[in-house]
Every structure is written in structure tokens, then in C-alpha cells.
C-alpha positions in Angstrom: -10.6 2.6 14.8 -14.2 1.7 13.8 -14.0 -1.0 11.8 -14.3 0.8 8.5 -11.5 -0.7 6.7 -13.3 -3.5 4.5 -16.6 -3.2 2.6 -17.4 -7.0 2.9 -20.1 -6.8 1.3 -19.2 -8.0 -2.3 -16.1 -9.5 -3.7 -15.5 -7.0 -5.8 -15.8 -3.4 -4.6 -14.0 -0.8 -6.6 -16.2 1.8 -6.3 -15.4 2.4 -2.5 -12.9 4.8 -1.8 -10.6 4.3 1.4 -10.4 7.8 2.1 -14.3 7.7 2.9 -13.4 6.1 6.1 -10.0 8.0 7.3 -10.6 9.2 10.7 -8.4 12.4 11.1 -8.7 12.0 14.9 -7.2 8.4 14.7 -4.8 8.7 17.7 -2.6 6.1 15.1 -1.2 9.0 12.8 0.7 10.8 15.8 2.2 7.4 16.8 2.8 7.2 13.2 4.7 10.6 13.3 6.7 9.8 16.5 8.3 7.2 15.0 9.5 8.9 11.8 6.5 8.1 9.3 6.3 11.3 6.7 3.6 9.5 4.4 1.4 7.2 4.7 -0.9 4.7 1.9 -4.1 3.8 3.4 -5.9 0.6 1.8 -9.5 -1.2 1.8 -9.4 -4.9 2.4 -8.2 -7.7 2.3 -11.3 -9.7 2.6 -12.4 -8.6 -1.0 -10.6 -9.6 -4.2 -11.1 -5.8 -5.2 -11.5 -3.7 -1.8 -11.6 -0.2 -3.9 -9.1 3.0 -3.9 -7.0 3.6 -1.1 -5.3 7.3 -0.7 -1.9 8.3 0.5 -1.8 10.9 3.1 0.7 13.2 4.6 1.4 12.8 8.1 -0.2 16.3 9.3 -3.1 17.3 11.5 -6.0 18.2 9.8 -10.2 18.7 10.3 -10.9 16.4 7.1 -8.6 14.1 4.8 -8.7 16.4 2.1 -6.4 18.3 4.0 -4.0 15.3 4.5 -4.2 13.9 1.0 -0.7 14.1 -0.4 -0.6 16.5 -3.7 -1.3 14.9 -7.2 -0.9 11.5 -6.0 -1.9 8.7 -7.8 -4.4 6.3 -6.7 -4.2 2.6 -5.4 -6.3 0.1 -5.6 -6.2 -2.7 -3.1 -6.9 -6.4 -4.3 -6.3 -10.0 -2.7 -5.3 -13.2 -4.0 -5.8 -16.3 -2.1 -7.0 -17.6 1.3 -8.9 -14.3 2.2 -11.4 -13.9 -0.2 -12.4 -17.4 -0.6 -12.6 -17.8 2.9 -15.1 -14.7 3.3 -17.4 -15.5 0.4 -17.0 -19.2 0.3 -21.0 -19.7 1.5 -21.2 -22.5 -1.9 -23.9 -19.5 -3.0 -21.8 -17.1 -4.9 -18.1 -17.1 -6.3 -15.2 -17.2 -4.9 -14.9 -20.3 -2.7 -11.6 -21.6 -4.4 -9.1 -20.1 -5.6 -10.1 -21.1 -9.0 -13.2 -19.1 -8.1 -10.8 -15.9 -7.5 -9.7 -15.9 -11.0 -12.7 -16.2 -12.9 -14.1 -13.4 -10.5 -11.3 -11.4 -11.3 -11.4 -11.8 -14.9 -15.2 -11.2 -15.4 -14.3 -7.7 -14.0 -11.6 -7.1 -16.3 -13.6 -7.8 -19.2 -16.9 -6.0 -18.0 -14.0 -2.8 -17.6 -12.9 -3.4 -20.7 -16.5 -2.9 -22.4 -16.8 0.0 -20.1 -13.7 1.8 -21.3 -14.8 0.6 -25.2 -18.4 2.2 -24.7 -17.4 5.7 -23.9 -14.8 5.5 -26.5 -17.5 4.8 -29.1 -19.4 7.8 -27.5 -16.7 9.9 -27.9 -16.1 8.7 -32.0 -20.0 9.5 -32.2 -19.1 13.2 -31.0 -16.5 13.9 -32.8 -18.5 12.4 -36.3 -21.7 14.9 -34.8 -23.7 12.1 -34.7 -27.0 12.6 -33.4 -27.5 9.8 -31.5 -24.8 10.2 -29.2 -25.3 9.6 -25.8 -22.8 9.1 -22.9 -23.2 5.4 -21.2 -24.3 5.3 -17.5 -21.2 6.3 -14.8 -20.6 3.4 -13.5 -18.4 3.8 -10.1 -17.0 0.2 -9.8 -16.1 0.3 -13.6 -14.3 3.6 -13.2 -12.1 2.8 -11.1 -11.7 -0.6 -13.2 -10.8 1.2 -15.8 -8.3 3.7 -14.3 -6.4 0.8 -13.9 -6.0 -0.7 -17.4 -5.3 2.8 -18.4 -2.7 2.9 -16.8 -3.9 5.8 -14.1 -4.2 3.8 -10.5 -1.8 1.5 -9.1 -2.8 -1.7 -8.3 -1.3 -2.9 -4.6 -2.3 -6.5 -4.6 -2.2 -8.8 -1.1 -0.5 -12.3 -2.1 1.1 -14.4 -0.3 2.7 -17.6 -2.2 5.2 -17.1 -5.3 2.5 -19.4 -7.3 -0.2 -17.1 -7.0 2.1 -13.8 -7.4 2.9 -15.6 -10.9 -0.7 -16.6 -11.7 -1.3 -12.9 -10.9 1.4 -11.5 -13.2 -0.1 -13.4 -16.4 -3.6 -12.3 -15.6 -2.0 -8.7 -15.4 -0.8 -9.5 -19.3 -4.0 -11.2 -20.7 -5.4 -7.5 -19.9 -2.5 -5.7 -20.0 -2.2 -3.8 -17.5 0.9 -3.7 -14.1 0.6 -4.6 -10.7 2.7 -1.9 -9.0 3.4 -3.5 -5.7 2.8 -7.1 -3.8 2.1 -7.0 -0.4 3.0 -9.4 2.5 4.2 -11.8 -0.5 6.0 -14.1 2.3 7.3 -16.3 -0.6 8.5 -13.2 -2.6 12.2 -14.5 -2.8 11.2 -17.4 -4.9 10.7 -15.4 -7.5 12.5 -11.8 -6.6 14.1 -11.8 -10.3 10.4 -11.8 -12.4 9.7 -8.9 -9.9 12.5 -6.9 -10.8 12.4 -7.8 -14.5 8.4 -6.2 -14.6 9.2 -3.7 -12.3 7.1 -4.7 -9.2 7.5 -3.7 -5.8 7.0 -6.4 -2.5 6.1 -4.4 0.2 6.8 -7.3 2.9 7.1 -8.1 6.5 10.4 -8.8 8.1 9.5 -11.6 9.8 6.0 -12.5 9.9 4.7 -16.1 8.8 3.0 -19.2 9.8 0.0 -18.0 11.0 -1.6 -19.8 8.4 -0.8 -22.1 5.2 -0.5 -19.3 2.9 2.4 -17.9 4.9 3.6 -20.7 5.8 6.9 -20.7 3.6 8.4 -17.3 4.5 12.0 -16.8 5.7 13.4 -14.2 7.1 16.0 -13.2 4.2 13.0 -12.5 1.9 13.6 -8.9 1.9 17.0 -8.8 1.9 16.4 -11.7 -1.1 13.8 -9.5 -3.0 16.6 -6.6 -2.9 19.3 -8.1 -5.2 18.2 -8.5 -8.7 18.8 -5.0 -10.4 16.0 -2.7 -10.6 14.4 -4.7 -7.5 12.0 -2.8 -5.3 11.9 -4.2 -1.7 9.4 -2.2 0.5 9.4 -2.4 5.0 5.5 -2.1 5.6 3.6 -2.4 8.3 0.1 -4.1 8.7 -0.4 -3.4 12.2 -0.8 -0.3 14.6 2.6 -0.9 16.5 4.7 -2.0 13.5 4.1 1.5 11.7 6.1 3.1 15.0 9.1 1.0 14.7 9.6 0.6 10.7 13.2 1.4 11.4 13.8 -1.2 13.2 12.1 -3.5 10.8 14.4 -2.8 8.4 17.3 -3.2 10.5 15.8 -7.2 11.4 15.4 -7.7 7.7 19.2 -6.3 6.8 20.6 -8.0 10.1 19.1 -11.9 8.6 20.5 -11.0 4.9 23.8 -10.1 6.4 24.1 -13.0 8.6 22.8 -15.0 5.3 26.4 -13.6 3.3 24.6 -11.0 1.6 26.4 -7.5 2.8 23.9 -4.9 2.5 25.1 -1.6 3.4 23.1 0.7 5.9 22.5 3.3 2.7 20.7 0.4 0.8 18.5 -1.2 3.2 17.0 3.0 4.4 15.9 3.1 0.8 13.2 0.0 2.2 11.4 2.7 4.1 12.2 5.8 2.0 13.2 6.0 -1.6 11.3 2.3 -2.6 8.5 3.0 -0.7 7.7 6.0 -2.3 8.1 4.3 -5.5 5.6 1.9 -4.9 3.2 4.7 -4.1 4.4 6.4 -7.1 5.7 9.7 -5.6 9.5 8.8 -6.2 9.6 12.2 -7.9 8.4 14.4 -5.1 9.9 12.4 -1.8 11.2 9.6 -0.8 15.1 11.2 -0.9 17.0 14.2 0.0 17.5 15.8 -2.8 16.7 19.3 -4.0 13.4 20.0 -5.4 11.8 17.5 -3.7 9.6 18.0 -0.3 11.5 18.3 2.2 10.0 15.1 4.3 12.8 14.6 6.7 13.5 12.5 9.7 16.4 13.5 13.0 17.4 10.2 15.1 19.2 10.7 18.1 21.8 7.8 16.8 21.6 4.9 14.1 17.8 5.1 12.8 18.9 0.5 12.7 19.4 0.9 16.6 17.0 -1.1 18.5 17.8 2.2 20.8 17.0 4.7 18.2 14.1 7.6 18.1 13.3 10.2 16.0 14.3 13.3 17.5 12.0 15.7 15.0 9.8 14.6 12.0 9.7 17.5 9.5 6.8 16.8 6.6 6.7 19.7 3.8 9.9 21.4 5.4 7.8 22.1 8.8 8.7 20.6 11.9 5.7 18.4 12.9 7.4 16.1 15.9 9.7 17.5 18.4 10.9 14.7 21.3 12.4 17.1 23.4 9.6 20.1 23.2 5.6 19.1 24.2 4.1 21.6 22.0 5.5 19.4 19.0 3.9 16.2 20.3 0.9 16.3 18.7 -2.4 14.7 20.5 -5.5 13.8 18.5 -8.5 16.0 19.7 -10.0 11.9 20.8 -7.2 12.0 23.1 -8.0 15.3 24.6 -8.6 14.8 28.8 -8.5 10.9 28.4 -5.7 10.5 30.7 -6.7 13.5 33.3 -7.0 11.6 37.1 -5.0 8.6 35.9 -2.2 8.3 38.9 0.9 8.1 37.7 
């Protein structure tokens, strides 16, 4: 809501942290919750090639996002391949301008994160030997977070686009060994939906979005549906936009209705998992929610009839095992304290 969602101020920005710029007042969460959405993963970017950490939040009203942020989550960290990053720093005075350019910008990070991680290991040694000249290196924000990743500790959730670059990706992820948890948007995801399931990454993709530029020009509307066959796959519904988060549902139902007319026979209790079990999978909170199933949270959804029903709505939204979202009683229809008097004298 105020334009606080990309630090475009440097290529590489990992030491921002999305949750610096959640609004809890956003009038978009209680849209959010009216149309069934328990959890949420809020990222920086995409203009950057590293935006920074994003944060996942529980759908629930709160004064500050510490009271939102969803218990012992891990962290993301949003990056960008292709046309975006080049296209915002392309100026000819400073790296990236090609996508060449992205990779070497990408790499020199990796390497600087790998000194950083090698420095305060060699402080450590010099501790534990009682050395006397031991003394910590600088914190370093952007290398922390850098680090967190090729230790295996944040996730990295990586915009891409074509299947080339989600491969050129991949291998840079093994010349530094670390994963790339989930791809998003990856329109050209089906090309290459077995080497995602093999390594164990998620696409968290549109169901029908492409051609607004050359990038996404070679999506088709089976992607999904394609991305979900290989065994051990892990297709994800997102949204990238402030009406698609309300009708996520329905998303899902477009994306099983083209693999279905394309032969491919998903069942109902496959294609929910796009919006619950997989998606918090590629958040990694699969152990906590996601499913009904006992010890988890009890994040649960009521429709009034088939959640794949262009007709359907959620009925009540229950986040932690409390009813947050009632449709049929106002004092469960939560309003942001923005939206407080905003519509008062507005005929109706």
C-alpha cells in the first residue's frame, strides 16, 4: 500500500527484511481472510537479483507484525533471474545489464558469503585454541542473511520465468551448494517439471498468466497441472496480485479444469493440496499446517459448496483453531482500523 515492497536501490539487498515494511492495517489481509487464506509469505522484489528476507504471517489482526509472524518459521529470501533486474540496473554504469551480468552478480555474492561464513569459523577455531588474538569479524547484515542460506537455514524463493534460466539457476545452486526451495511464476515450468521434482523444488505458478512480456511468453495453461505429475513434484497456486489472493480457489480449479481437458485426470483431493498441503511446503511449515491432521494448527477453511466452484465462498476461516471470518455474522468480518468511517455518507 505504500510502495514499500522493493529496495531498488542495489542489486543485491539481503540485508532488508520484508517484514520492515508489513503494514498491519493493509485493508489486503481481510480480503485475504474472506477468501479462505490462513497463511500468508510476504516477499521483497523482484526488481533486485537478491530483494532480502521476506516473512510468513498468520492471517490475524494485530498492532505490529510481530504479532502476525507465524511461530518458528523459517525465513525466505526473495531473488530474480532475468528481465527484471537487468532491466532496472541496466544504466551501462554498474552490473547487471544482461543476463550474463545477473550471474556474475550473483556469484560474487556467493563467494563474498562464503568468506563470511569461513571468517567467523576461523574466529571460533581461535576460541576454542584460547588464542589471544581472537576477534569476531564485523556483522555484516547482507552477508548474514547470505550465509543463512548456504547453511542451509533460509529458503531461497527465486522469481524465473523461462525453463533455461530455472536450469542455469539450479547449477549455480550446486557450484555453491546450496537449494532453491521454490520457483515462482516459472511460466515455462513444464519443460522441465521432472529436474524439479528430482531436487525437490517447488513452482509456485500462475494458472494462466503469460505474454505480457518475452520472458513469459511460452506459458500454457497445463503448466501446473504439468509441474504436478512427476513423483515427489511440488506445484504451488500463488498469487502476485491483490485480487488473485481472494480467489486462489478458483485458481486452482482453472489450472485442474486445462489439465483435465489436456487427458490428465487430476482428482479434486490432489489439485486442494496446490493451495494447502504444497504450499506450506514451500514455506517450509508442512509439519505445523497445511493438512488436517492431528497435532497440527488447526488452520481450517468452511465453503458453502465445492471450494473449485466459480460460485463458491468461504463460509468461516478458522486460523489457530479460532474463528477469524464468519460470512453470515458482521462481528467476524474484520475491517482494518484504515477502513474505519471511510465509507460513512456514501449512498448506497
Amino acid at each position: 500500500a505504500h510502495s514499500d515492497g522493493n529496495e531498488m536501490t542495489n542489486p543485491a539487498t539481503p540485508n532488508v527484511w520484508a517484514e520492515h515494511s508489513v503494514w498491519p492495517q493493509d485493508p489486503g489481509f481481510s480480503r485475504a481472510l474472506a477468501g479462505g487464506v490462513t497463511s500468508l509469505q510476504i516477499l521483497p522484489g523482484s526488481g533486485n537479483l537478491i530483494g532480502g528476507r521476506g516473512v510468513t504471517l498468520k492471517n490475524v489482526y494485530s498492532n505490529s507484525y510481530q504479532g502476525m509472524k507465524f511461530p518458528d518459521a523459517p525465513h525466505g529470501m526473495k531473488m530474480a533471474c532475468g528481465e527484471n533486474p537487468k532491466r532496472v540496473y541496466g544504466d551501462r554504469k554498474q552490473l547487471p545489464s544482461t543476463r550474463m551480468g545477473n550471474m556474475a552478480a550473483y556469484r560474487k555474492q556467493w563467494i563474498d558469503a562464503q568468506q563470511y561464513i569461513d571468517d567467523w569459523a576461523a574466529w571460533e577455531k581461535k576460541l576454542d585454541d584460547k588464542k589471544d588474538d581472537a576477534k569476531a569479524p564485523k556483522r555484516d547484515l547482507r552477508l548474514e542473511t547470505l550465509a543463512g542460506v548456504l547453511k542451509g537455514e533460509i529458503i531461497v524463493h527465486m522469481h524465473c520465468y523461462r525453463a533455461d534460466e530455472m536450469l542455469t539457476i539450479l547449477d549455480m545452486a550446486d557450484e555453491f551448494d546450496y537449494k532453491v526451495g521454490t520457483f515462482h511464476h516459472g511460466v515455462e515450468a513444464y519443460k522441465i517439471a521432472d529436474t524439479l521434482a528430482e531436487k525437490g523444488v517447488c513452482g509456485a505458478l500462475w494458472a494462466d498468466w503469460w505474454g505480457f512480456k518475452m520472458e513469459a511468453y511460452d506459458g500454457i495453461q497445463e503448466n501446473i497441472a504439468i509441474v504436478d505429475r512427476p513423483q515427489g513434484s511440488c506445484a504451488v497456486v500463488h498469487s502476485d496480485d491483490a485480487e488473485g489472493i481472494q480467489r486462489l480457489n478458483q485458481e486452482a480449479a482453472k489450472a485442474m479444469g486445462s489439465g483435465n481437458r489436456a487427458g490428465m485426470n487430476i482428482a479434486p483431493e490432489k489439485a486442494i493440496g496446490w493451495i494447502t498441503s504444497n504450499a506450506a511446503r514451500s514455506l517450509g511449515i508442512e509439519d505445523q499446517t497445511g493438512s488436517l491432521e492431528a497435532g497440527k494448527m488447526a488452520d481450517v477453511v468452511i465453503w458453502n459448496g465445492n471450494p473449485f466452484s466459480v460460485y463458491a465462498k468461504a463460509d468461516q476461516v478458522y486460523v489457530d483453531g479460532a474463528l477469524m471470518y464468519d460470512r453470515e455474522n458482521p462481528d467476524l468480518q474484520p475491517v482494518s482500523d484504515f477502513e474505519l468511517g471511510q465509507l460513512q455518507g456514501v449512498s448506497k
